[in-house]
C-alpha positions as CSV (number, residue, x, y, z in Angstrom):
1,X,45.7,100.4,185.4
2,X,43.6,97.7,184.3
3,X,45.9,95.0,182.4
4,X,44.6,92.5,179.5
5,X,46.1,90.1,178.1
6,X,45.8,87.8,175.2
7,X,47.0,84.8,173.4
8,X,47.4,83.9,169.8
9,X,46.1,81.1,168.7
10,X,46.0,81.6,164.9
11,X,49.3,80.5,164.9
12,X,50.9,83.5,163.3
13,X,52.7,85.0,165.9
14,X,56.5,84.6,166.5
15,X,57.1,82.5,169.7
16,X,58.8,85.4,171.6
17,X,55.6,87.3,170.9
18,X,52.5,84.6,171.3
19,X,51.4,87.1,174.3
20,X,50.0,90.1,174.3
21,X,48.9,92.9,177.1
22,X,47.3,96.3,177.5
23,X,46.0,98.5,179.7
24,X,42.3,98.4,179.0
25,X,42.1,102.4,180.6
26,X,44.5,103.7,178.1
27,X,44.5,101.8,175.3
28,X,42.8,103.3,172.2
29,X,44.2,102.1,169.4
30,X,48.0,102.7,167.3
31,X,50.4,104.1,168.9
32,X,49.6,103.2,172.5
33,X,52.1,100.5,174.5
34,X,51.5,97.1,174.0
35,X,53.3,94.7,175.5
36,X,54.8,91.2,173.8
37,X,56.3,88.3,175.4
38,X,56.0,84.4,175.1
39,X,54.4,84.1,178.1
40,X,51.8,86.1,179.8
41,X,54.1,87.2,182.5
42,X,56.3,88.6,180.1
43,X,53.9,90.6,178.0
44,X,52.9,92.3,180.8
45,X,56.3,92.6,182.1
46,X,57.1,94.7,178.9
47,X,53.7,96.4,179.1
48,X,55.0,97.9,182.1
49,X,58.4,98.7,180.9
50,X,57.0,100.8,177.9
51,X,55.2,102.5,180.9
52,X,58.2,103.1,183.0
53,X,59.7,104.6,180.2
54,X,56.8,106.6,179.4
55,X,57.3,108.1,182.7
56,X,60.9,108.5,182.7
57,X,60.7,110.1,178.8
58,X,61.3,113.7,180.3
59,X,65.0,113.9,181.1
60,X,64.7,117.4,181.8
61,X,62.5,116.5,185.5
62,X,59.7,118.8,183.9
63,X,56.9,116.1,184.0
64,X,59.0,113.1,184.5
65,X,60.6,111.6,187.3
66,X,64.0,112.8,187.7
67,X,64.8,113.6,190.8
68,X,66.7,117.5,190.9
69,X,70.1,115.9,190.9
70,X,69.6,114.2,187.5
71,X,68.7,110.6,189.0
72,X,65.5,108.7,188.5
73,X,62.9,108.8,191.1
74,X,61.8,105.3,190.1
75,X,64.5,103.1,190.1
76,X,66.7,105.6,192.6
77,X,69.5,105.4,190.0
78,X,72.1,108.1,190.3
79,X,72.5,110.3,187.0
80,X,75.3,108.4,185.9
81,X,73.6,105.3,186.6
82,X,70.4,105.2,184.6
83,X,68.1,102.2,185.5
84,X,66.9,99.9,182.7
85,X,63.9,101.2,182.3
86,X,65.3,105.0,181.9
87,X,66.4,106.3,178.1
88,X,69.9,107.1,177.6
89,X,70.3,111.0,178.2
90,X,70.2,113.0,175.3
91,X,72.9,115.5,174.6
């Protein structure tokens, strides 16, 4: 992961969202994360949340990372538990 970030200066941006971040690797265009935040440190911060979720999308453990007994490899959250970063299950 190779992780740029920005500022804007034109003045446009909301304050919560004067920073942004991407992974310069994956990043071609719509659709791929981005991450906002007032600060640097928070952009990239949500960057890697969007990835984390990415990750965790698959609540099914075919291609995601949930462990066999429903919890997230990641965060080591029991099923029941779900970390922040893990979607809600859905049923």
């Amino acid at each position: 992961m190779n992780i740029r970030t920005s500022e804007d200066v034109t003045g446009f941006a909301p304050p919560d969202s004067k920073w942004v971040a991407v992974d310069n690797d994956t990043y071609d265009g719509p659709g791929c994360p981005i991450g906002r935040g007032a600060t640097e440190r928070e952009a990239i911060d949500d960057l890697l949340e969007q990835h984390l979720q990415d990750l965790c999308k698959d609540q099914s453990g075919v291609g995601g990372l949930v462990r066999t007994d429903g919890g997230c490899l990641l965060c080591e959250a029991d099923a029941g538990e779900r970390g922040t970063h893990c979607p809600p299950r859905e049923h």
